[in-house]
C-alpha positions in Angstrom: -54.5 9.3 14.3 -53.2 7.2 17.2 -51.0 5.3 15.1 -49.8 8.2 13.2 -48.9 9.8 16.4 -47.4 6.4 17.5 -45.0 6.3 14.4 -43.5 9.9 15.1 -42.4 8.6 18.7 -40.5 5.8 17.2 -39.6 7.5 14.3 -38.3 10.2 16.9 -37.3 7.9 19.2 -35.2 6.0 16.4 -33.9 9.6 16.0 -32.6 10.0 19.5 -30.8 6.7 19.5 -28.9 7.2 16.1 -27.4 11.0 17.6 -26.6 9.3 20.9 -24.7 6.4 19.2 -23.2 8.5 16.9 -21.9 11.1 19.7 -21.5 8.7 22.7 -17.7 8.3 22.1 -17.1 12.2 21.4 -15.4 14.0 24.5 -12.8 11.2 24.5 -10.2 12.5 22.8 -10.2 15.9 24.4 -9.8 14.9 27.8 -6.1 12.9 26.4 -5.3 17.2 26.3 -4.4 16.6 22.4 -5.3 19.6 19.8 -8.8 18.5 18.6 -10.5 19.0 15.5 -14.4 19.6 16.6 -16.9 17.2 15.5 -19.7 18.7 13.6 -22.8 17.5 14.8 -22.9 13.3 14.6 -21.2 13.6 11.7 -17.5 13.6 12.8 -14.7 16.2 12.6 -14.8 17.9 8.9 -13.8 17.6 6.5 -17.0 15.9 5.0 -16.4 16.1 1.5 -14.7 12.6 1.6 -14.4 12.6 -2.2 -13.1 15.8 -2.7 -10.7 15.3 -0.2 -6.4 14.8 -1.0 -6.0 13.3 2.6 -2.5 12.5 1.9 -2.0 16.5 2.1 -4.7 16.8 4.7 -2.8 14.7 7.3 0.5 16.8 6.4 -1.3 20.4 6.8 -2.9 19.1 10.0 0.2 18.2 11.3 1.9 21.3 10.3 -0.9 23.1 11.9 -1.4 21.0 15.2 1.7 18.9 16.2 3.0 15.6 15.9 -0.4 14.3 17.6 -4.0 15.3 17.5 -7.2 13.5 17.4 -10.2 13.7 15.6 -13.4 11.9 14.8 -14.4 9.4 11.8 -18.4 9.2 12.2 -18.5 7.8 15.7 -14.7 6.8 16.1 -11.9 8.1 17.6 -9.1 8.6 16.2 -5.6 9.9 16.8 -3.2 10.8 14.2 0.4 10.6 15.2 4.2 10.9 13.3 5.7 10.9 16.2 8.1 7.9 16.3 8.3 7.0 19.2 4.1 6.5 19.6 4.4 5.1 16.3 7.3 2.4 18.1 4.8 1.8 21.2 2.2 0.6 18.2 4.4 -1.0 15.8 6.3 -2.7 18.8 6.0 -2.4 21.9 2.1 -2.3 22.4 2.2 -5.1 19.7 -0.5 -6.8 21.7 -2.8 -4.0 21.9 -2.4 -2.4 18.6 -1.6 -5.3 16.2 -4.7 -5.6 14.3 -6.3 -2.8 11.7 -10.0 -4.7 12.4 -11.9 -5.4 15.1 -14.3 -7.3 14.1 -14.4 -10.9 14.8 -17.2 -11.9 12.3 -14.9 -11.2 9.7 -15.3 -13.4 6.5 -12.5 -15.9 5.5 -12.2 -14.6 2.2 -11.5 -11.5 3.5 -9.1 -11.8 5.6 -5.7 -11.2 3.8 -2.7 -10.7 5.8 -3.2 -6.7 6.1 -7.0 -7.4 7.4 -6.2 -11.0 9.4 -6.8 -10.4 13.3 -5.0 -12.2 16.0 -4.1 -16.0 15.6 -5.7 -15.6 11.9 -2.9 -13.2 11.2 0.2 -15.0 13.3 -0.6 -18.6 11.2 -0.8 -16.6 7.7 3.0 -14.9 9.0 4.0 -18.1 9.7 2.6 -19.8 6.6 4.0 -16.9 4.1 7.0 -15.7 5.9 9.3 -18.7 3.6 7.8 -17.4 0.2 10.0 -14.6 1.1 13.4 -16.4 2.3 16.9 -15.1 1.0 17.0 -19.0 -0.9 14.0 -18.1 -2.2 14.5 -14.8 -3.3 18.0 -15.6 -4.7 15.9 -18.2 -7.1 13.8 -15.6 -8.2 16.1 -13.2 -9.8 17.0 -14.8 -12.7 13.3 -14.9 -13.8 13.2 -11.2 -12.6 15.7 -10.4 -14.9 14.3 -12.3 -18.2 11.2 -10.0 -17.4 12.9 -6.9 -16.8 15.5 -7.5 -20.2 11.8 -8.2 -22.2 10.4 -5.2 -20.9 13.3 -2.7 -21.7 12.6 -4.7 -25.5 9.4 -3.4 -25.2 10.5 0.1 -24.1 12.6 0.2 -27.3 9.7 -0.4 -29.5 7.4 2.5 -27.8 10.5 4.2 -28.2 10.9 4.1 -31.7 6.8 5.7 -32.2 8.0 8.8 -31.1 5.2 9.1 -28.6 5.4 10.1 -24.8 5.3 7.0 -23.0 2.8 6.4 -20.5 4.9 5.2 -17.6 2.4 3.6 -15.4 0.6 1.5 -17.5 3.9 -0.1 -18.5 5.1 -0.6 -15.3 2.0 -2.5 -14.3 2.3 -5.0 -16.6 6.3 -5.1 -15.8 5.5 -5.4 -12.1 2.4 -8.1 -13.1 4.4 -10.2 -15.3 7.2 -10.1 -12.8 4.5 -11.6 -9.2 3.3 -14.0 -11.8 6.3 -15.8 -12.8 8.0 -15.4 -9.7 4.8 -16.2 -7.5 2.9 -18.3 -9.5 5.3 -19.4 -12.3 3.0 -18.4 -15.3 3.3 -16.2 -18.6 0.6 -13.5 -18.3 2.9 -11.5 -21.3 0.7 -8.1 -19.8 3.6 -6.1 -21.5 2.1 -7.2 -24.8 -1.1 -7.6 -23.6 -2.4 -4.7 -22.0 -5.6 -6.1 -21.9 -4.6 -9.2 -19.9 -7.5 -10.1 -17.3 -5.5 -9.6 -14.9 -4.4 -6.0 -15.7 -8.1 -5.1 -15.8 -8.9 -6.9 -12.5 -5.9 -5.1 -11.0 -6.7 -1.5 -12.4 -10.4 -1.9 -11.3 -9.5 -3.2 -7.7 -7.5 0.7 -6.7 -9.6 2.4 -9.0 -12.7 1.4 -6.9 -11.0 2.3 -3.3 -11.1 6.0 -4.2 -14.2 7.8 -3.5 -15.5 10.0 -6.4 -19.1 11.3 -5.5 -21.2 12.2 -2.1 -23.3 9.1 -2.3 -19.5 7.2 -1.9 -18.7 9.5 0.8 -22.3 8.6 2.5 -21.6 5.4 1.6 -18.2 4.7 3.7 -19.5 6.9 6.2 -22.1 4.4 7.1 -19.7 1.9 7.4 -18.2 4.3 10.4 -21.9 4.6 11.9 -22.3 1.2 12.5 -19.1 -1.2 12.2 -19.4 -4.4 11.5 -21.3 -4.1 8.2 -18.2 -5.2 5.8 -19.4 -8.8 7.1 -22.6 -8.2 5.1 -21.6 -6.1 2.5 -18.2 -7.2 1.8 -17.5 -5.1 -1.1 -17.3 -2.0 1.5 -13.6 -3.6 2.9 -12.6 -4.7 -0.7 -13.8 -3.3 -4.4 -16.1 -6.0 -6.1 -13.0 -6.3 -8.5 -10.8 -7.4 -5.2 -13.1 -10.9 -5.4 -12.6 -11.9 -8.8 -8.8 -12.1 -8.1 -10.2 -14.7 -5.9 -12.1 -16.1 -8.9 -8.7 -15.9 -10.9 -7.1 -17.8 -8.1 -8.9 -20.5 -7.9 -8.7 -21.1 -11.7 -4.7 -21.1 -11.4 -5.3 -23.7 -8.9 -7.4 -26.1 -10.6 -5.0 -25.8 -13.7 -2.1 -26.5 -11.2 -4.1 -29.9 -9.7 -4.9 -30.6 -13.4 -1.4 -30.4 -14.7 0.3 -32.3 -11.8 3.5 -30.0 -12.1 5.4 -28.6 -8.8 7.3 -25.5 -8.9 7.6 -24.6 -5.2 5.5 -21.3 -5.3 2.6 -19.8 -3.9 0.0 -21.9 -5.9 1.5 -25.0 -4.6 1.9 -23.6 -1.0 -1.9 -22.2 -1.4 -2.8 -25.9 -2.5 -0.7 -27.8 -0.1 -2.5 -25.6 3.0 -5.7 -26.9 1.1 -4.7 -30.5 1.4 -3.8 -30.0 4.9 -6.9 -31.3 7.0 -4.8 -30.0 10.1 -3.9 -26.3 8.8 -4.3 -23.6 10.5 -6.2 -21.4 8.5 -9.2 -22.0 6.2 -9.1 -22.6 2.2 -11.1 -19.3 1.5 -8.3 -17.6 3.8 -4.9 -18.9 2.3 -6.7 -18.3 -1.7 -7.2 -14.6 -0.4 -3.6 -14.3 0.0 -3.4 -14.7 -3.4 -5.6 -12.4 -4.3 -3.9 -9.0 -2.0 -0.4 -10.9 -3.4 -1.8 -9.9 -7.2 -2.9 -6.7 -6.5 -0.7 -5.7 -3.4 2.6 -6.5 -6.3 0.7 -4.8 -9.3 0.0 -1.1 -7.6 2.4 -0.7 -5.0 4.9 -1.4 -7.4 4.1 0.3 -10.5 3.5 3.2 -8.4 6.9 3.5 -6.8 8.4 2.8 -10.6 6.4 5.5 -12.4 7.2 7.8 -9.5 10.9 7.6 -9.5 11.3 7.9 -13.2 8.6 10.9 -12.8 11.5 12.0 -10.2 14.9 11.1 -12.3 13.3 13.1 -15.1 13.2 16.1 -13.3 16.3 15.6 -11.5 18.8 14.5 -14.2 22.1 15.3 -12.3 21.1 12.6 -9.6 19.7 10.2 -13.2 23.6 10.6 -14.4 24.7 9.7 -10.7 22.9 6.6 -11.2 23.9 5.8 -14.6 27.9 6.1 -14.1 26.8 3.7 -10.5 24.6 1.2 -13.2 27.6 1.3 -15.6 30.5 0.3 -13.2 28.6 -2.5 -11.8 26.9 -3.5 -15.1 29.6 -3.0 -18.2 31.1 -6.3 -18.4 28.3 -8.4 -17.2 24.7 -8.0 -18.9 23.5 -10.8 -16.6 22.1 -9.0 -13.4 22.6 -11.8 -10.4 23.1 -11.0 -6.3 26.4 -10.1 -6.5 25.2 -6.7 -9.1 22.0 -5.9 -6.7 24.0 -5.3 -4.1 26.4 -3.2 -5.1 24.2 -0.9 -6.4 24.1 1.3 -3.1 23.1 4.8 -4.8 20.4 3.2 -6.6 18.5 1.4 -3.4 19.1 5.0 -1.9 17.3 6.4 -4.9 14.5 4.2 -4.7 14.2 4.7 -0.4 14.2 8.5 -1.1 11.3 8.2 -3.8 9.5 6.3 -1.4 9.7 9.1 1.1 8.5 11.7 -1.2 6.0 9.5 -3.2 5.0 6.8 -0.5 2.2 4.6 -2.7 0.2 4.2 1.2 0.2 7.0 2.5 -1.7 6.1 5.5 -1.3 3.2 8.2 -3.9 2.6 10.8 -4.1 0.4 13.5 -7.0 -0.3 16.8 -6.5 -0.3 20.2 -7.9 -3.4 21.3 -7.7 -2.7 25.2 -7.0 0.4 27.5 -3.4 1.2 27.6 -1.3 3.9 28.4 0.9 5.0 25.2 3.6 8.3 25.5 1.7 9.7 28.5 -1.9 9.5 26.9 -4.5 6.8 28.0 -6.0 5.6 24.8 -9.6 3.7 25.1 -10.3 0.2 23.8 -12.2 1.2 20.2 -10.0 4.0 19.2 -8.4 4.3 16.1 -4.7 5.3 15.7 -3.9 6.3 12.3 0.1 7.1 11.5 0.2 9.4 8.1 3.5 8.4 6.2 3.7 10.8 3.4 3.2 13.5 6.5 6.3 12.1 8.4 7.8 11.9 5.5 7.7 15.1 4.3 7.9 17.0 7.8 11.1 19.4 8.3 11.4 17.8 11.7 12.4 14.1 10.5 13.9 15.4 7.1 15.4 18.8 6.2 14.5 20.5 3.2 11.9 17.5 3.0 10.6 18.6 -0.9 14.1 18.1 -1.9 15.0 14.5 -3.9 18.6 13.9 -1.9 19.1 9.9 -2.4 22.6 10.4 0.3 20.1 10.7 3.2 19.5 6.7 2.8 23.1 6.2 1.7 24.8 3.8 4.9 26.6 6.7 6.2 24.0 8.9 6.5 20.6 6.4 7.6 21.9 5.7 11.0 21.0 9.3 11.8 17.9 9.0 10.3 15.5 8.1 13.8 13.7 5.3 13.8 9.8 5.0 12.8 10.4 8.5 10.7 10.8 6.3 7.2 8.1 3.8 7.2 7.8 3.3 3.5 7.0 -0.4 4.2 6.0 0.0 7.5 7.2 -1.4 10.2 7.4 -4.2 13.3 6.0 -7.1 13.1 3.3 -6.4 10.4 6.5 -4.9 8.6 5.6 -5.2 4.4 6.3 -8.8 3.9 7.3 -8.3 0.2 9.8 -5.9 1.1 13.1 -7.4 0.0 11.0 -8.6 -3.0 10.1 -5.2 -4.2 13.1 -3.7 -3.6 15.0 -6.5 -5.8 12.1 -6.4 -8.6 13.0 -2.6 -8.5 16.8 -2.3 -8.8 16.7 -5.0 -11.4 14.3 -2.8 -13.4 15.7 0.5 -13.0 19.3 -0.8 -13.6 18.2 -2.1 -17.1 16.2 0.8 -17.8 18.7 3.6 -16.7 21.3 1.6 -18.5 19.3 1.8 -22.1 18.0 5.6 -21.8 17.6 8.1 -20.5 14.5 9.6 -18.8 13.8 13.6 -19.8 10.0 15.3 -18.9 7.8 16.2 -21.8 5.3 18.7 -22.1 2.7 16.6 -21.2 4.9 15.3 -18.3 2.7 15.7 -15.1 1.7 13.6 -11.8 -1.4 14.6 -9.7 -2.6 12.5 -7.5 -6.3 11.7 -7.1 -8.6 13.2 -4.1 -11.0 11.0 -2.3 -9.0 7.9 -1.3 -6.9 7.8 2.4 -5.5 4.5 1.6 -3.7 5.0 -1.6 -1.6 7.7 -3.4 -3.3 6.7 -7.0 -2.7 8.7 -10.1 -3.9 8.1 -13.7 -1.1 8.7 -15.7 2.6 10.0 -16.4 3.6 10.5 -19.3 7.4 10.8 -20.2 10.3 10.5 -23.4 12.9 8.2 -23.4 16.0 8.5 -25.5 18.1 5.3 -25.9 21.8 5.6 -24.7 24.1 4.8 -27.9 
């Protein structure tokens, strides 16, 4: 019996370490004098129904409810939530040094650090490496491939068109926004628009359909990650969906039959293979290829999301749709060839596409760790705590935008966004971790909405709905929209 009694004072022992670990850092956000959300027992603050959870909305309601700032507790970390802009500036900006990582964890795995996830010099040598796939040269070369892909897809639109069927809207504009990061990043043919069963479509709809949590063993899951940090270096596939690394896979294929075909074409594969070559580069092989990977996937949902979304928008809004069209038309009757000149004076649309950002915001979330003590807008924030900066809840709070559920394109027009303060919009972030596709995306959408709102016109359908799915913090992911479109004679 002495060992049996022996194993009950470690089990309980075991017991008493796991509550004081997962307590030892509550107390800390209270004494900042923030509204707190109680912890319940080691468990964190509730909710704990992860899975069941829209935390998109959650983060909006608790700051209705609380203030621009409160804190509360994920397992055993801290974290503050803030839309205030002017925190959000001392993270973005000015407390770059402190704040500028999302990680902390420096056993991190190469192939796992993408530029999101990259900490410290990791993440200033990718910047420096990526930052010229991104150029105004560069971009300016990439429109005219844009535009072959956008004028095939609105051919493809036609046909659905002609079925008589709702359209699924998302589905489409994934293989749009696929074929568009593959020709223009990796200068191949993936043809997803007739293909919806490209590899690559299925890799990408696997990689944000495994983020979201669906089920309590999920939740416990991720919440064990919380417990003990650190444990994405073992199990990898806690950070990134087992679908994330096959991108990877797919990666290293296109590099091989890059090497193999000895062609150049001054894109990412040939920047991923020259970093490869280089015995003297600053980052690893396994880190540049995973910058390939988050570059497929990063282009695939973001984008397709923000598409689907506006159309979802301009179909319930078709005063603003006809706004858009007479713009598209003045810029676009003469000259079916879409080149710099047309993209930029096409101010009403790039305000349409900012405002849909605001109101649909595909991540609705941001986070950031303090990596040493420092004093931020009057509160002394620890080394280890978290500071998470909802979007969607900026976004859509009556404090930053009047009448927020409202789609009003003219707050983003240039006469009205110097009002706007700065850090409320952050619909591709911001500083210097600022999206570095931005300018990109924003050129991949105007030349796809011009062509599109040029051919048809976008009207809701019975089975015209968008709900967003519960259970992931990270993304605003929905299934499907469905919608009609009726070709303009």
């Amino acid at each position: 019996m002495e060992w049996f009694a022996c194993l009950l004072c470690i089990v309980a022992l075991l017991i008493l370490l796991f509550i004081w670990h997962s307590t030892k850092s509550y107390g800390r956000l209270e004494s900042l004098g923030i509204p707190v959300i109680k912890p319940f027992l080691c468990f964190g603050s509730p909710p704990l129904d992860w899975h069941n959870v829209r935390w998109y909305d959650w983060y909006r309601m608790q700051h209705e409810k609380l203030g621009h700032t409160f804190g509360h507790y994920i397992g055993t970390f801290p974290v503050i939530s803030t839309i205030n802009p002017d925190f959000i500036k001392a993270v973005y900006v000015k407390n770059f040094e402190e704040f500028g990582d999302m990680v902390d964890n420096a056993n991190l795995k190469d192939i796992m650090k993408t530029i999101d996830l990259a900490q410290g010099e990791d993440w200033k040598n990718l910047r420096k490496i990526l930052s010229p796939t991104f150029t105004s040269g560069k971009l300016k070369k990439m429109i005219d491939p844009m535009s072959e892909v956008s004028a095939k897809a609105i051919e493809n639109l036609k046909k659905l068109v002609k079925t008589g069927k709702p359209i699924e809207v998302k589905h489409f504009f994934q293989a749009y926004a696929l074929d568009t990061i593959c020709r223009c990043a990796f200068s191949i043919d993936t043809n997803a628009l007739e293909d919806d069963d490209h590899k690559l479509i299925k890799a990408g709809r696997e990689i944000f359909q495994g983020f979201a949590m669906t089920n309590w063993m999920e939740t416990i899951g991720n919440l064990i990650f919380y417990f003990f940090p650190g444990l994405e270096t073992t199990f990898p596939t806690i950070m990134y969906p087992e679908s994330f690394y096959k991108l990877h896979d797919l990666t290293n294929d296109l590099i091989k039959e890059r090497k193999a075909s000895n062609e150049k074409f001054d894109d990412f594969i040939d920047k991923i293979i020259e970093v490869c070559n280089d015995a003297n580069a600053p980052v690893s092989p396994d880190m540049i290829k995973a910058q390939g990977s988050i570059f497929f996937a990063a282009g695939f949902e973001t984008t397709s999301n923000c598409l689907s979304t506006l159309c979802y928008t301009l179909a319930k809004n078709p005063d603003i749709q006809d706004k858009l069209y007479e713009e598209i038309l003045s810029v676009l009757a003469s000259n079916e060839e879409i080149d710099t000149e047309s993209i930029n004076n096409l101010p009403y649309l790039d305000a349409a596409i900012h405002e849909n950002l605001r109101i649909h915001p595909p991540i609705p979330i941001q986070e950031r760790i303090c990596k040493k003590d420092v004093e931020v807008e009057g509160l002394k924030v620890k080394k280890g705590t978290y500071i998470r900066m909802p979007i969607y809840a900026a976004h859509m709070n009556p404090d930053f935008f009047p009448d927020p559920e409202a789609f009003n394109p003219d707050r983003f027009l240039k006469e009205n966004a110097s009002s706007m303060k700065p850090y409320t919009f952050r619909g591709f972030s911001g500083g210097p971790r600022i999206c570095l596709g931005q300018r990109f995306a924003m050129v991949e959408m105007k030349i796809c909405m011009a062509r599109l709102l040029k051919s048809f016109k976008i009207k809701a359908c019975p089975m015209t709905q968008l709900e967003y799915k519960a259970g992931d913090p990270f993304i605003m992911g929905f299934d499907s929209i469905y919608l009609t479109f009726e070709e303009r004679s």
